[in-house]
Each structure stands twice: as structure tokens, then as C-alpha cells.
KEKE-3310 file (N, C-alpha, C; in steps of 0.2 Angstrom, whole numbers, plus 5000, padded with zeros to 4 digits):
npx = (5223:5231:5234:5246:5241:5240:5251:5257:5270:5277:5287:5283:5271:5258:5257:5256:5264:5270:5286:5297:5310:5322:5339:5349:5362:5376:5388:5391:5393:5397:5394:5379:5373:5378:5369:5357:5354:5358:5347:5335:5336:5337:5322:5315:5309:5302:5293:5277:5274:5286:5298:5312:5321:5330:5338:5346:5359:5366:5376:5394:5399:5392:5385:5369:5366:5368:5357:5346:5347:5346:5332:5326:5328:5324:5311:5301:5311:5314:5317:5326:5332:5341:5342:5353:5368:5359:5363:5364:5351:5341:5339:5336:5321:5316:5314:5306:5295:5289:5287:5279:5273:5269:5281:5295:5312:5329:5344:5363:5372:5381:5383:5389:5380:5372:5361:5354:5350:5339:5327:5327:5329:5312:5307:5306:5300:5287:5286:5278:5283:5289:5299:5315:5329:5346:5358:5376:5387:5402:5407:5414:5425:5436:5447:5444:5430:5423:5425:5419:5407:5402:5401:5390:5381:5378:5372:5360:5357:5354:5343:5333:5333:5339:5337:5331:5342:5351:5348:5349:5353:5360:5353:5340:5321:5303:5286:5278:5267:5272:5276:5267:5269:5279:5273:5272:5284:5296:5310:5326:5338:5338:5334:5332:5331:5328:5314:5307:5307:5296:5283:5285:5282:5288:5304:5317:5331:5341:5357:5369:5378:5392:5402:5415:5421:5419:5423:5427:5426:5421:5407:5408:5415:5425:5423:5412:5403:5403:5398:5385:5382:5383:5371:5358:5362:5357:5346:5336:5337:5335:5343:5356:5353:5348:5360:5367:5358:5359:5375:5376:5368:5376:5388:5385:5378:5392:5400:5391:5394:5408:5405:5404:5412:5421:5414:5413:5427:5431:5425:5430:5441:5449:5459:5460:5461:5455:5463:5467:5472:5460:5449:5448:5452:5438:5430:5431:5428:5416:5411:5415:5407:5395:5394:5396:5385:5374:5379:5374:5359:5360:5360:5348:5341:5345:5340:5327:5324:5329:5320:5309:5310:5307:5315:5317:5318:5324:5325:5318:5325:5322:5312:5311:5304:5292:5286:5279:5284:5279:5274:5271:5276:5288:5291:5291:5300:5312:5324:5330:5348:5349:5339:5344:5355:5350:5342:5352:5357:5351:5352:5353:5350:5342:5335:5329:5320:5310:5307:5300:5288)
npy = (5562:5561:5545:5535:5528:5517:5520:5529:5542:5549:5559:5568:5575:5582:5572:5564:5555:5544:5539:5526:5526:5513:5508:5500:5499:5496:5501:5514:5527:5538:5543:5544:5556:5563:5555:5555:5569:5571:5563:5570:5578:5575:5569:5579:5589:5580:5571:5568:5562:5557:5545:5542:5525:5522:5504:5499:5486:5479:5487:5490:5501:5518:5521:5518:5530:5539:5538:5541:5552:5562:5556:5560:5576:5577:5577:5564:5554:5537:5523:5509:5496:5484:5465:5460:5456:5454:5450:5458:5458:5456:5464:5475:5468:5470:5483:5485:5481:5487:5500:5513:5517:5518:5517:5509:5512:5505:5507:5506:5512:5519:5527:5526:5522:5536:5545:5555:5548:5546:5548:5546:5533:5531:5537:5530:5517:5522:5520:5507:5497:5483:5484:5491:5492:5501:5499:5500:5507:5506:5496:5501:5493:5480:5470:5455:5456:5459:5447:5438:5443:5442:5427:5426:5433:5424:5411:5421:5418:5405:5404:5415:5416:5421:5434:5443:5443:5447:5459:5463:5472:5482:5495:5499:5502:5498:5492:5492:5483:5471:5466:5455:5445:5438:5440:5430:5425:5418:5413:5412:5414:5423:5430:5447:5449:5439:5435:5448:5443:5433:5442:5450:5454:5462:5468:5479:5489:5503:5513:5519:5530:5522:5524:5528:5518:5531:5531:5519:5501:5488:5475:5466:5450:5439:5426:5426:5431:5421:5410:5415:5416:5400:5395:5403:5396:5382:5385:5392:5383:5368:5366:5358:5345:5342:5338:5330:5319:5317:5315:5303:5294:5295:5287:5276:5271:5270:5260:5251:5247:5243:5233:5223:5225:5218:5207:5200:5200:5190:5177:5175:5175:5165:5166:5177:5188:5201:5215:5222:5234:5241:5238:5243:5255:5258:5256:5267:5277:5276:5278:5290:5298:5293:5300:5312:5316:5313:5322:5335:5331:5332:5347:5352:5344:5351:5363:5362:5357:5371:5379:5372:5374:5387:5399:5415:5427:5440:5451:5465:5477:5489:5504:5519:5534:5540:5548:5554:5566:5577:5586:5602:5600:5597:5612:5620:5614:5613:5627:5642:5641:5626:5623:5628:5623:5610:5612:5618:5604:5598:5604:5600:5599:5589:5586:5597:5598:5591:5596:5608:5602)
npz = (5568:5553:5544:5535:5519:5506:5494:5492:5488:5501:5504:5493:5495:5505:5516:5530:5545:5555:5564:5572:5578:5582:5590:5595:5609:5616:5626:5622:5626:5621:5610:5608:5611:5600:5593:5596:5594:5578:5573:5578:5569:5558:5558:5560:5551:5544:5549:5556:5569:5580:5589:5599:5603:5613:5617:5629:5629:5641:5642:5648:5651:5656:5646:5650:5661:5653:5644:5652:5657:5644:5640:5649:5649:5636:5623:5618:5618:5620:5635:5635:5646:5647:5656:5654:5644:5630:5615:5598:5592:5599:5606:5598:5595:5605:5607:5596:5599:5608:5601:5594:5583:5566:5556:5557:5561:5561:5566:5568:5585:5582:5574:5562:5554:5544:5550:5543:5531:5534:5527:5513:5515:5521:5508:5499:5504:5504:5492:5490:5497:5508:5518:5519:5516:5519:5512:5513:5502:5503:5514:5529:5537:5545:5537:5542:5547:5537:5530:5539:5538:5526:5526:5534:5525:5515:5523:5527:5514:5509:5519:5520:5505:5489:5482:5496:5503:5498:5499:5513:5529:5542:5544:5543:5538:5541:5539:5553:5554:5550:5561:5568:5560:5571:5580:5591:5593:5603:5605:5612:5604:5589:5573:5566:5554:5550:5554:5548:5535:5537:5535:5524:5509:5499:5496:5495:5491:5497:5492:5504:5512:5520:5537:5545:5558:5573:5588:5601:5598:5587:5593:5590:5587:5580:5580:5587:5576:5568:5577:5575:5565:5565:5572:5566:5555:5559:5566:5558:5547:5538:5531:5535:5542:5529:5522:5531:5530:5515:5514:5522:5512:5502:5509:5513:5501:5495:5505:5500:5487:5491:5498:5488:5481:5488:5490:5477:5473:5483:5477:5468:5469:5477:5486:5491:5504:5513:5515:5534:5536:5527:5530:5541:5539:5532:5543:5553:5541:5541:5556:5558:5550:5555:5569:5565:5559:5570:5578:5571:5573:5584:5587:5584:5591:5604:5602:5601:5616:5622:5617:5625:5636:5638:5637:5639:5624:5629:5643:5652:5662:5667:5663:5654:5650:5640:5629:5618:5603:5594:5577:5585:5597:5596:5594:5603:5611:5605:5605:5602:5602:5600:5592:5580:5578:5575:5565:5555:5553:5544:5531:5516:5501:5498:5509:5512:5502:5506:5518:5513:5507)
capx = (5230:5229:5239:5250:5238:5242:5259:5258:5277:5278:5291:5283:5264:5259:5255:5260:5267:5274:5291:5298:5319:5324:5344:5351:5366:5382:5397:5393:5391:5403:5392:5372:5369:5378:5366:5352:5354:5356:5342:5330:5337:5334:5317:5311:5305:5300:5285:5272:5278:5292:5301:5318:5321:5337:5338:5354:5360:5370:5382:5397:5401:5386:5377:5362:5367:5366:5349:5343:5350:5343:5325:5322:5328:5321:5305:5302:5318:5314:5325:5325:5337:5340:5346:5361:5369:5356:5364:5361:5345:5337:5338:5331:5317:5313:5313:5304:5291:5285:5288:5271:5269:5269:5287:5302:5318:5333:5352:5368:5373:5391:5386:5392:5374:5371:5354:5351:5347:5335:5320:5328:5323:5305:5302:5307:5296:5281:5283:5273:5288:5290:5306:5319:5337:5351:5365:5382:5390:5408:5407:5420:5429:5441:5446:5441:5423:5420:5425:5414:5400:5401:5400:5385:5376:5379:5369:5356:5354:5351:5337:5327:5333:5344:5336:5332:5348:5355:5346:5349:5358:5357:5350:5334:5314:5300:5282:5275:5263:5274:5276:5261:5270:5280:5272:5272:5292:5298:5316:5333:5341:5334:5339:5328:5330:5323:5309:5306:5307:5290:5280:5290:5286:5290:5308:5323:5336:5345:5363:5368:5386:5393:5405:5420:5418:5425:5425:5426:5426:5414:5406:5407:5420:5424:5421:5403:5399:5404:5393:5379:5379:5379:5363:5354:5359:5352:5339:5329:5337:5334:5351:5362:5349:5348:5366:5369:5354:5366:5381:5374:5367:5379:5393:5380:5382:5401:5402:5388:5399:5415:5404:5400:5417:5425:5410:5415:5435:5430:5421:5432:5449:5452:5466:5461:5459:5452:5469:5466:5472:5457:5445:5449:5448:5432:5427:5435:5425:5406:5412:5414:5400:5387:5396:5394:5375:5372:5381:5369:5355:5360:5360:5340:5337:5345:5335:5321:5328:5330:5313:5302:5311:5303:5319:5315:5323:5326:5323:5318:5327:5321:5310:5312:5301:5284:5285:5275:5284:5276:5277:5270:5281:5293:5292:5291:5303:5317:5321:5337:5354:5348:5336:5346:5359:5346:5341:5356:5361:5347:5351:5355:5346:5336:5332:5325:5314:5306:5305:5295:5285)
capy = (5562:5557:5542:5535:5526:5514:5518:5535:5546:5554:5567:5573:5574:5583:5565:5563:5548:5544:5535:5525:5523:5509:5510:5493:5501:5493:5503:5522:5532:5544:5544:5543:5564:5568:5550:5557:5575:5571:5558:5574:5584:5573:5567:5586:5590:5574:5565:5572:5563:5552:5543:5537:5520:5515:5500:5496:5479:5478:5489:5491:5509:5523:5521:5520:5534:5547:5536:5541:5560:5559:5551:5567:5583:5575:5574:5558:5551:5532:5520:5502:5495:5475:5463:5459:5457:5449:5450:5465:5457:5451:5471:5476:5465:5472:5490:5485:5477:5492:5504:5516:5522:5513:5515:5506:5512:5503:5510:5507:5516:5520:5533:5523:5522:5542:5548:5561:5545:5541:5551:5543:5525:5533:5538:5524:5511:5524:5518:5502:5492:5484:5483:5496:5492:5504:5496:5501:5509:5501:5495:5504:5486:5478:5462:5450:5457:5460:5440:5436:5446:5439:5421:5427:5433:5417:5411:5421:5416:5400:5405:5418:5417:5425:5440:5447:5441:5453:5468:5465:5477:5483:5498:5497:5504:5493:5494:5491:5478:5466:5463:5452:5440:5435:5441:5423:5422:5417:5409:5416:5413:5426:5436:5451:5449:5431:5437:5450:5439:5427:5444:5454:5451:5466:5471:5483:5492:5509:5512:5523:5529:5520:5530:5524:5520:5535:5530:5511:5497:5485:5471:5457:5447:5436:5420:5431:5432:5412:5408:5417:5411:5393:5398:5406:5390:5378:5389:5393:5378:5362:5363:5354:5341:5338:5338:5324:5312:5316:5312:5299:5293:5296:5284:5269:5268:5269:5256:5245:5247:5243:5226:5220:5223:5212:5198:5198:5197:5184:5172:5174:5176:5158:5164:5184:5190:5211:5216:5227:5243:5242:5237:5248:5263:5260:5256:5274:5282:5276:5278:5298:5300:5296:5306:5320:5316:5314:5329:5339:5330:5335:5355:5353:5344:5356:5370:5361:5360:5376:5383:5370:5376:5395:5404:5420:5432:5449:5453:5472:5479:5496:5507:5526:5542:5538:5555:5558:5569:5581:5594:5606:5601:5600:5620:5622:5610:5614:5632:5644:5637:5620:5622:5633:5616:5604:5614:5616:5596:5598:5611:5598:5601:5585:5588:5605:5597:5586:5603:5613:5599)
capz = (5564:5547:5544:5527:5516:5501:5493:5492:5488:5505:5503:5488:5495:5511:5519:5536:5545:5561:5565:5578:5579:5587:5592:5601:5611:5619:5627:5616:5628:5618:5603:5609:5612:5592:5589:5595:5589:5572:5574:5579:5564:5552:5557:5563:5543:5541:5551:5561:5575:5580:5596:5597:5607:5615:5621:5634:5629:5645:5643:5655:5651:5655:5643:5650:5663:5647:5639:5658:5654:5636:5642:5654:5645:5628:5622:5611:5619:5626:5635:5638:5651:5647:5662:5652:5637:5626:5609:5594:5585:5604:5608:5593:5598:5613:5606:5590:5601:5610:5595:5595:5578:5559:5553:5560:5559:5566:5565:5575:5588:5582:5569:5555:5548:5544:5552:5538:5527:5534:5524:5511:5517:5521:5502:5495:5509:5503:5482:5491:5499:5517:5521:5512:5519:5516:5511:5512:5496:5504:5521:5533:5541:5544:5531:5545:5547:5529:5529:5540:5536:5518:5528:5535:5520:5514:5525:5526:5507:5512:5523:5516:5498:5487:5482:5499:5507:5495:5502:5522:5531:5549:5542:5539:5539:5537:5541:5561:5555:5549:5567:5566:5558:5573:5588:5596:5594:5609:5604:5612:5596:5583:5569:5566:5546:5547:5556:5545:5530:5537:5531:5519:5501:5494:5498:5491:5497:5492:5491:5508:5514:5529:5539:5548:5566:5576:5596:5603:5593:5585:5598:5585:5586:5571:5584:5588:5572:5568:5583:5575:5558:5565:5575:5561:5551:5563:5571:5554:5542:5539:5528:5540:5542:5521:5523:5535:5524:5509:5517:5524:5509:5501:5510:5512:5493:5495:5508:5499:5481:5494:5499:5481:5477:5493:5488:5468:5473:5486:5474:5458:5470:5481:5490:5492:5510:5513:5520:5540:5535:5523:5537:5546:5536:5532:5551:5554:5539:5544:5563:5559:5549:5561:5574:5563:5558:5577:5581:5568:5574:5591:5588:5582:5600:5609:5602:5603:5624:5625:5617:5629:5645:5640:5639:5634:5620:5634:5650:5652:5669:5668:5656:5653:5645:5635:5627:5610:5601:5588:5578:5588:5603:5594:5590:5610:5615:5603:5604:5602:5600:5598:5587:5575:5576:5573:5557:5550:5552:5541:5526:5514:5496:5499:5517:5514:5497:5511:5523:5509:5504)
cpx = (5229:5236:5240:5243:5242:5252:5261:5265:5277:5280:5286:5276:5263:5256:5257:5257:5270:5279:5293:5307:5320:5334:5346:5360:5371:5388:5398:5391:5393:5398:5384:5371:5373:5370:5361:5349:5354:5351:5334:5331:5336:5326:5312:5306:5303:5295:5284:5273:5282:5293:5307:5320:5326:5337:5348:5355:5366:5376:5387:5399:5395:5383:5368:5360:5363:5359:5347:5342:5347:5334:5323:5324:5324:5317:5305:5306:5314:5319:5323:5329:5334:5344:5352:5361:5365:5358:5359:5353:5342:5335:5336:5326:5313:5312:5306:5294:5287:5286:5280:5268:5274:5273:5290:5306:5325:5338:5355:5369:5379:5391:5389:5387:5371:5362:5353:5349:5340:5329:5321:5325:5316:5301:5301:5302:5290:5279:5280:5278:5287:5293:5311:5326:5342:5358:5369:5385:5396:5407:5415:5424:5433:5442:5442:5435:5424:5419:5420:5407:5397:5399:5393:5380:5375:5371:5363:5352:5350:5344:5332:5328:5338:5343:5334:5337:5351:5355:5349:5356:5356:5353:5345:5326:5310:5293:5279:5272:5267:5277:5273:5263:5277:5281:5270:5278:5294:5305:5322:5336:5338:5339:5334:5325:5325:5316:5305:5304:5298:5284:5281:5287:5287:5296:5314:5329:5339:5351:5364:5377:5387:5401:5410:5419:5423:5428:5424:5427:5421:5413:5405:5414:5420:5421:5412:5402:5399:5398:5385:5377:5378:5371:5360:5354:5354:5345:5333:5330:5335:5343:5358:5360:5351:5354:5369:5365:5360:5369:5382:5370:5373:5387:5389:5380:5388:5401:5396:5393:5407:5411:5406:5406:5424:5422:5417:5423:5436:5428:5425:5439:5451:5453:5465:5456:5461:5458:5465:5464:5464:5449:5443:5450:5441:5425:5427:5432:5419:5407:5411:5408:5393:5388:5392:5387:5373:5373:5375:5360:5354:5357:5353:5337:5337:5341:5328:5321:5324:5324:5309:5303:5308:5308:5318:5319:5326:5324:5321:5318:5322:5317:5308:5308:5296:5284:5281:5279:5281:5279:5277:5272:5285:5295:5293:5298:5312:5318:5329:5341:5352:5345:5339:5352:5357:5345:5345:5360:5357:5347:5355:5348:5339:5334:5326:5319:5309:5303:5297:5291:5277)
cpy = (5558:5551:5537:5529:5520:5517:5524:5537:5549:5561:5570:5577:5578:5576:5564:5555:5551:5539:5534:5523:5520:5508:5504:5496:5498:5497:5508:5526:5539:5547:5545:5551:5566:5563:5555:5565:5575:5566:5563:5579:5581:5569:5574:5586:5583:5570:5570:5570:5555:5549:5540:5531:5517:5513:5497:5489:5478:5480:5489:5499:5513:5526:5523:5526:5541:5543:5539:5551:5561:5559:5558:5574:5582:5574:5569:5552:5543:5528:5513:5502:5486:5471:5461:5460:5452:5448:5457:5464:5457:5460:5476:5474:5468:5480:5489:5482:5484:5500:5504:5516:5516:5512:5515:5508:5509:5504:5507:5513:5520:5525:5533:5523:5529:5542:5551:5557:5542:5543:5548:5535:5527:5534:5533:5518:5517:5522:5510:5496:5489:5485:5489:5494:5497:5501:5501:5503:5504:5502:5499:5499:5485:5473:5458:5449:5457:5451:5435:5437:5442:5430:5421:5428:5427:5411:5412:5419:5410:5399:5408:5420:5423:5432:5445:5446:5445:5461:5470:5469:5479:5490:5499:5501:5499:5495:5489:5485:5473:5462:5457:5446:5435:5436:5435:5420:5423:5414:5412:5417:5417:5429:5441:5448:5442:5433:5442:5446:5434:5433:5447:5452:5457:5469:5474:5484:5498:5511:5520:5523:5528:5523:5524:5523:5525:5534:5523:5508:5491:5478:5464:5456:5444:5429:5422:5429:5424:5408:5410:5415:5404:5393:5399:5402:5384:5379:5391:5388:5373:5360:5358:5347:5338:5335:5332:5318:5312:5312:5304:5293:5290:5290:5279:5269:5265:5262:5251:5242:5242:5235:5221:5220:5216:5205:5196:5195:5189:5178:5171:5175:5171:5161:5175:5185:5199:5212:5220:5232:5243:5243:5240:5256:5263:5260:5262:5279:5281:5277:5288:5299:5300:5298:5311:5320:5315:5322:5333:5340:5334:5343:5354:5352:5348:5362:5370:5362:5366:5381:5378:5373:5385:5400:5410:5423:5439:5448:5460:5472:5484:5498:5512:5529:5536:5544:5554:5562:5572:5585:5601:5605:5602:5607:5622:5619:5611:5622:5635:5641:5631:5618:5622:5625:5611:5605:5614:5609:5594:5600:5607:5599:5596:5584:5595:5604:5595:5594:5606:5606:5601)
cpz = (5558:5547:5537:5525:5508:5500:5491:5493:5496:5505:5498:5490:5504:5513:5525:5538:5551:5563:5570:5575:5582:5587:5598:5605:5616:5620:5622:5620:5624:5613:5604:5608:5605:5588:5590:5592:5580:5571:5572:5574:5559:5551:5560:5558:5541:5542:5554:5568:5575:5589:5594:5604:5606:5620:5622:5632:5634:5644:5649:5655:5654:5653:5644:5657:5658:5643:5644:5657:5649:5636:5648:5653:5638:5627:5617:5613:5624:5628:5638:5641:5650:5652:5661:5646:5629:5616:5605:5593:5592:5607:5604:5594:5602:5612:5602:5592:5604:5606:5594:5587:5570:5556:5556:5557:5564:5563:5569:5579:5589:5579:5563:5549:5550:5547:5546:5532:5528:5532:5519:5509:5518:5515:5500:5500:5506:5495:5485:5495:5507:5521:5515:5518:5515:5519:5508:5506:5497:5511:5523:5538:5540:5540:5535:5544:5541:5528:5531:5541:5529:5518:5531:5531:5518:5516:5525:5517:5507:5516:5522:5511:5494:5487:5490:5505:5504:5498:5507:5524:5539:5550:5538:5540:5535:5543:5550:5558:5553:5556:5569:5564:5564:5580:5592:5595:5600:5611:5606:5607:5588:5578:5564:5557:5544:5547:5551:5538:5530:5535:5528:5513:5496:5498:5495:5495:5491:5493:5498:5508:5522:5531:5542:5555:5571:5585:5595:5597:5592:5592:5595:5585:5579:5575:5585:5583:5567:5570:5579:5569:5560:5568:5570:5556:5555:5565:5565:5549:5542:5533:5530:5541:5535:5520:5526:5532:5519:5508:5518:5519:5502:5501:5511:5503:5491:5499:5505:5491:5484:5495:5492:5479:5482:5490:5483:5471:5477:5481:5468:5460:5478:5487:5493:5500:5513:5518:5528:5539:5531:5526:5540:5546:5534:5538:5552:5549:5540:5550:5563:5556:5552:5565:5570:5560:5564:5580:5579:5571:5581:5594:5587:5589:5605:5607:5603:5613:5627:5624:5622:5635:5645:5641:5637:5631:5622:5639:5650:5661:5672:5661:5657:5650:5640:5631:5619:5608:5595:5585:5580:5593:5602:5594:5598:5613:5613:5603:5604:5600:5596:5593:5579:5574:5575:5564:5553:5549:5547:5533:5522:5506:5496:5506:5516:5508:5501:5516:5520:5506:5506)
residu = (UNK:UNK:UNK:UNK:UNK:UNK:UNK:UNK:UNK:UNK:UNK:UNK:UNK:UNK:UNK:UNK:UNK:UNK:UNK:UNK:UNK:UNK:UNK:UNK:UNK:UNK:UNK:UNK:UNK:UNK:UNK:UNK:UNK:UNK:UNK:UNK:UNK:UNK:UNK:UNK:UNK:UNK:UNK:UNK:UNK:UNK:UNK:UNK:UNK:UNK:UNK:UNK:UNK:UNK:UNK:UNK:UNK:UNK:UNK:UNK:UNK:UNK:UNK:UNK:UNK:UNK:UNK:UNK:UNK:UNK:UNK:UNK:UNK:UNK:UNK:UNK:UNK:UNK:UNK:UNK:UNK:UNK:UNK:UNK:UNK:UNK:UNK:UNK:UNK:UNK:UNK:UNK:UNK:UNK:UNK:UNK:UNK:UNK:UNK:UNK:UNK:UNK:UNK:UNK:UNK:UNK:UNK:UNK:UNK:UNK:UNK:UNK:UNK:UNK:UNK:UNK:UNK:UNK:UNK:UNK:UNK:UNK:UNK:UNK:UNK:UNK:UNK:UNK:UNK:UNK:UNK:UNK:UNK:UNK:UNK:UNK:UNK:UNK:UNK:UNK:UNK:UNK:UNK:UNK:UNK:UNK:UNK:UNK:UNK:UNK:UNK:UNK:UNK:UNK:UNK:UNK:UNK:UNK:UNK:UNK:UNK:UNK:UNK:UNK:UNK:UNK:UNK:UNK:UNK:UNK:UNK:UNK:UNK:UNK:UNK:UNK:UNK:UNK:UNK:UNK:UNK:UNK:UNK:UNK:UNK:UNK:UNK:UNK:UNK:UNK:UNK:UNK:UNK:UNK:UNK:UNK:UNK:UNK:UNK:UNK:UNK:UNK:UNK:UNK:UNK:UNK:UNK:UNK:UNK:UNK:UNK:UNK:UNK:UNK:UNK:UNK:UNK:UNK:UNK:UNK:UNK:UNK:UNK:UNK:UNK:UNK:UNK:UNK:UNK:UNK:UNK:UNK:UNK:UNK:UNK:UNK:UNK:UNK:UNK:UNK:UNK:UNK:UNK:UNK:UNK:UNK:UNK:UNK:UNK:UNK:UNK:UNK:UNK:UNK:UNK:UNK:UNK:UNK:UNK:UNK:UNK:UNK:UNK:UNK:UNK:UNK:UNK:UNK:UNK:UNK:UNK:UNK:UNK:UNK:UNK:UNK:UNK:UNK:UNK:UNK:UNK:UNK:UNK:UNK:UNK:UNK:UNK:UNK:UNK:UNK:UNK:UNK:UNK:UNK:UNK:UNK:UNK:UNK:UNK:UNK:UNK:UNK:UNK:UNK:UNK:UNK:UNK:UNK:UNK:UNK:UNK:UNK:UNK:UNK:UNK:UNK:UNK:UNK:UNK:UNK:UNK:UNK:UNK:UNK:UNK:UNK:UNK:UNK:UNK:UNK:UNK:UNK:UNK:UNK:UNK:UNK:UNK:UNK:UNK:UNK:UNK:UNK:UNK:UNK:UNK:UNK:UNK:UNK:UNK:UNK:UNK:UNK:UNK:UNK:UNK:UNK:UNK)
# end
């Protein structure tokens, strides 16, 4: 099987290439048989072979019932099953880990990141890139989410830098071997993009439409996604840290300024004695700031804690379907009705350039 070389155009080139989907899954059962049918219609014309891997992040619905249904009439189809609910990026993880072939793509499971982009993100990772995220034209949110999503990029800016904190999206391709860069991650506390970030150095992104969500609702709360920016501050910064020196710096000057002007009154004023209240608010403001520079300091101990105890980042319950799919199984596997509605979720004027390439 010949495989992508250098930085070759794909689509335009016969050059084959094989893709792995990774699909982190929570409580959609509603949505996985249109997810995975437009999944197989958009990567039919377009690699030589592919696999889709969804991973159950402990849902409570039947999800993993229809990954299980899915995983045994579908060739290609596989299915992680996690022992609970390990968060989005931690289920990513665990798919992206046993992902067979060279290109990663990772979507949600709601349908809000169209499948039929994703040849799209494959061209563009072929002009020589690692990572290609497609971002959002306008998100489909609510204000809150939007608020706290915008509190989180933030973050990530601070962590892996402006420019590719501008890219990140949940929707993404990037190449398998970047993997490499953080096969000895063992952290419960991750966040896929960081990870990505420690071998990435060439990354983009291309303008994608994101859809509305049509079943259930999102699993982030605004409280969730609070929680997970302080993590992703603590867990990859030392920002908190510089922050607490500062501060702390910062008020040891004030209260050494606050000394020198107690002496001087002292010495040039008889009869002057540093009223309580005065006392006692500055007892009250060095009292809270080493709280809060202990507290800081605190969050780095418990991580460090929590990585020596070995907690892991997934458990895997259960694992479904090994299947290869190709294009020659494909032609057997797909046939009549099914086919003919795979092809036409295809019959888009840049779907069919790719077709006939």
C-alpha cells in the first residue's frame, strides 16, 4: 500500500492515504447511525482505507448498545467502551491511542462538525501542515458557552501561544506521528490541543460551517468548562505560580514603603502612634495573600499527588470490531440502497473533484 509522502496535494494527485476518525461519544445514541453514515460517505472517495472509532465515555443512554450494532454489521466500524465517564479530551485519548493508520481525525458526536469537511481538512494537512483545525465560521451556542469557551481560549493562549490557540477547535486532523510526542502521558488531567502543541510546529486552520445541535444537549456545563480551564491553567502553566511571586512581591514592597513611612513619622512626630484600624488592615492584607500564594502553591502539590499515585487518564471496559476497511471492501460491503445513499451524501462539486481525481 503505497503511503502519503512529503507534502504532496492529495486530492489533486492519485496519492493514497489512510484515515482513522476518532469520535468521543456521550448520551447520542440518536445521532451515531446518520454520524457514521455520513462519515462513510465522505471518506468513501477519499482514502484508500479508513476506520471510525467511537469511544463510549460512559454514557448513560445506549450508546454503546448501537456502537455494539454499528461494530458488527459495519466494516471499519470500532468501539471503545470506557469504565466511566473520563471526560471529552481523556476519550479522545484512548481512541487516538489505538488509531491504526497515519491521519487522525477527531469530530463530535452531535453532528454539529459536518463530516463532508473533512477532505477538506485532509487537503490542506497535505500542503505540509500537522494539525489543520476547522474552525467554526460562527459557533451555534448559547451566550454562556460562547463566554466560556472565549475564557478558555484565553487560556489556551497562555499555554501554547497565541498563534496556535487561535486555531484550536474540536474539529481537527493531524498527523499519527505526532503521537510520539506524548506517548509517556500518563496525567488524568489532559487537554488533547496541549498535547498536540509539544510536536506541532506547523499549524493552521480553515474556516468550516458548524451546525446547530439537533438532539440532547451539550455535556459542558459552564461550571465544566471553569473546572477545566483551571486544570489546563495549573496542569500545563506555571502562570499561577509567576502570579503569586508578583503579588507577593509586589506587597513586600507595599508593606516595606508602609514601614519606612511608620519609622520616618516616628522619629520626626513625638507624640504619633500608628492608629489599630491601620494595623490591622495591613495584618488582614499580608494574612490573605499568603493564603492565596499557599492556595496556588497547593493546586501544583496536588498534581504532583495525584500523578505519583499512577492515576490513570481511561480505563477501557470493553473493545469492539478491528475491521480494515478498504476500497475494495468497501465495493462489496456497501451495495444497493445504501450505497446509492452513501454516494449521493457525496454529490457535492468538491466531493466528486476528489471522486475523479
Amino acid at each position: 500500500m503505497a503511503r502519503f509522502r512529503g507534502v504532496k496535494p492529495w486530492v489533486n494527485q492519485m496519492t493514497f492515504f489512510t484515515i482513522s476518525v476518532v469520535v468521543p461519544v456521550y448520551n447520542s445514541e440518536a445521532t451515531l447511525v446518520e454520524l457514521v453514515d455520513r462519515l462513510q460517505a465522505a471518506l468513501l472517495p477519499l482514502a484508500d482505507a479508513f476506520e471510525i472509532i467511537l469511544v463510549n465515555d460512559g454514557s448513560r443512554d445506549q450508546s454503546w448498545q448501537v456502537i455494539l450494532d454499528l461494530a458488527a454489521r459495519t466494516p471499519g466500524v470500532r468501539g471503545i467502551n470506557l469504565m466511566r465517564n473520563y471526560g471529552q479530551h481523556n476519550a479522545l485519548l484512548a481512541g487516538i491511542r489505538r488509531a491504526q493508520y497515519e491521519i487522525i481525525v477527531t469530530l463530535d458526536d452531535d453532528l454539529q462538525h459536518p463530516p463532508e469537511e473533512i477532505p477538506r481538512l485532509v487537503e490542506k494537512l497535505g500542503e505540509g501542515f500537522d494539525v489543520v483545525y476547522g474552525k467554526p465560521v460562527k459557533r451555534s451556542h448559547s451566550a454562556w458557552r460562547n463566554v466560556s469557551s472565549q475564557a478558555l481560549r484565553a487560556i489556551l493562549r497562555v499555554i501554547m501561544g497565541a498563534e496556535m490557540a487561535s486555531h484550536s477547535s474540536a474539529f481537527r486532523a493531524f498527523r499519527s506521528v505526532l503521537r510520539r510526542g506524548f506517548d509517556g502521558f500518563t496525567s488524568a488531567q489532559l487537554s488533547l490541543d496541549v498535547l498536540l502543541s509539544w510536536s506541532a510546529s506547523r499549524v493552521t486552520h480553515i474556516p468550516v460551517d458548524h451546525r446547530a445541535r439537533c438532539v440532547g444537549r451539550s455535556g459542558y456545563t459552564f461550571s465544566k468548562l471553569m473546572l477545566l480551564s483551571l486544570n489546563m491553567l495549573t496542569g500545563y502553566s506555571t502562570l499561577p505560580l509567576r502570579l503569586a511571586s508578583g503579588v507577593g512581591l509586589t506587597t513586600s514592597l507595599l508593606g516595606f514603603l508602609m514601614f519606612l513611612y511608620v519609622v520616618i513619622r516616628r522619629l520626626f512626630q513625638a507624640n504619633y502612634v500608628p492608629g489599630f484600624a491601620f494595623l490591622a488592615s495591613e495584618v488582614a492584607l499580608f494574612a490573605g495573600l499568603q493564603l492565596f500564594a499557599i492556595g496556588v502553591i497547593g493546586e501544583y502539590v496536588a498534581r504532583l499527588h495525584f500523578r505519583a499515585m499512577g492515576k490513570p487518564p481511561y480505563t477501557i471496559r470493553e473493545e469492539v470490531g478491528n475491521d480494515v476497511l478498504t476500497m475494495g471492501e468497501i465495493s462489496c460491503a456497501v451495495q444497493g440502497t445504501a450505497r446509492n445513499r452513501a454516494l449521493a451524501l457525496v454529490a457535492s462539486p468538491g466531493a466528486l473533484e476528489q471522486k475523479d481525481r
